[in-house]
C-alpha positions as CSV (number, residue, x, y, z in Angstrom):
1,X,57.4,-10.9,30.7
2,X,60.5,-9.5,29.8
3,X,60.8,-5.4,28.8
4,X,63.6,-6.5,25.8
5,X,60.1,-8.1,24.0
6,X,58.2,-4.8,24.9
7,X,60.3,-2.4,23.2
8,X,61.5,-2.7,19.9
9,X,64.5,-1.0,17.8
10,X,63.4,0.5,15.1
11,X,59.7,1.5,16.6
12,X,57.8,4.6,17.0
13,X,56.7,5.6,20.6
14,X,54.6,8.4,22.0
15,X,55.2,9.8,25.2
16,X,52.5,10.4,27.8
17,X,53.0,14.4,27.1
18,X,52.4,13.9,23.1
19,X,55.7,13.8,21.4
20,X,57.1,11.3,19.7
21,X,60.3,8.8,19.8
22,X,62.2,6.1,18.1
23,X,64.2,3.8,19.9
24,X,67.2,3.2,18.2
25,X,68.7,0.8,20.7
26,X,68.6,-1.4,24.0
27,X,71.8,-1.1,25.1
28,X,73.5,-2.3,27.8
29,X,75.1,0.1,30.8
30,X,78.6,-0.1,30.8
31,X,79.0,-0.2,34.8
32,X,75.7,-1.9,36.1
33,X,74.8,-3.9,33.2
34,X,71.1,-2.1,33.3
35,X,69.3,-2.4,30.5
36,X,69.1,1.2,28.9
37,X,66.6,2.6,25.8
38,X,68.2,5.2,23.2
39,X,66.0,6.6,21.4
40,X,65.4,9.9,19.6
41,X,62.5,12.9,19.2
42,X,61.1,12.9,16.0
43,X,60.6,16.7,16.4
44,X,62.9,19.4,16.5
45,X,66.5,18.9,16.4
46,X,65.9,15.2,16.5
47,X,67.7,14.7,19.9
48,X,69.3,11.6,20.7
49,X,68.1,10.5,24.7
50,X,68.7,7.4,27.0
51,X,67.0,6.1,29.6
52,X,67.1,3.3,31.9
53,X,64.6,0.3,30.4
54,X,62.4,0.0,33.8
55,X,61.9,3.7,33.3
56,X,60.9,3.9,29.7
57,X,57.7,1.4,30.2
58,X,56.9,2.5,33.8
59,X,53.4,3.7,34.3
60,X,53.3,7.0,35.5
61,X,49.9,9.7,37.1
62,X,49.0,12.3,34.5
63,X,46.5,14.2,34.9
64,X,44.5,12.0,37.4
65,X,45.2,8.9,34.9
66,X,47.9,5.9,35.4
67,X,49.4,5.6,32.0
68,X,52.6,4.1,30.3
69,X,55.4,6.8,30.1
70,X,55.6,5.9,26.2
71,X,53.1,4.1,24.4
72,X,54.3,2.0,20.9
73,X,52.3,3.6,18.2
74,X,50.9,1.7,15.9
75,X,50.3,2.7,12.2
């Protein structure tokens, strides 16, 4: 299955730590070609981020648990 029909522009995500996201974009890095996620925290100064695309939906230990690095809320 690909990651580009995983995560969506336009969606809310929480991260395995609580806070919240929305991707804005995949994008595409200009060097490598890697797929890459920008998104931004829905809390404070409403940050902008990226991150590579195998990263964002990893599975990652927390707290004795495996669990996605940011889960797709759903309303």
């Amino acid at each position: 299955m690909s990651f580009m029909n995983v995560v969506s522009a336009g969606r809310r995500y929480r991260h395995f730590k609580g806070k919240e996201y929305e991707v804005l974009y995949i994008a595409k890095h200009s060097e490598t070609l890697e797929d890459m996620v920008v998104y931004k925290q829905l809390y404070g100064d409403r940050a902008v981020w990226v991150r590579p695309l195998h990263m964002f939906t990893e599975q990652v230990q927390y707290e004795g648990k495996t669990v996605p690095r940011f889960a797709l809320m759903t309303d």
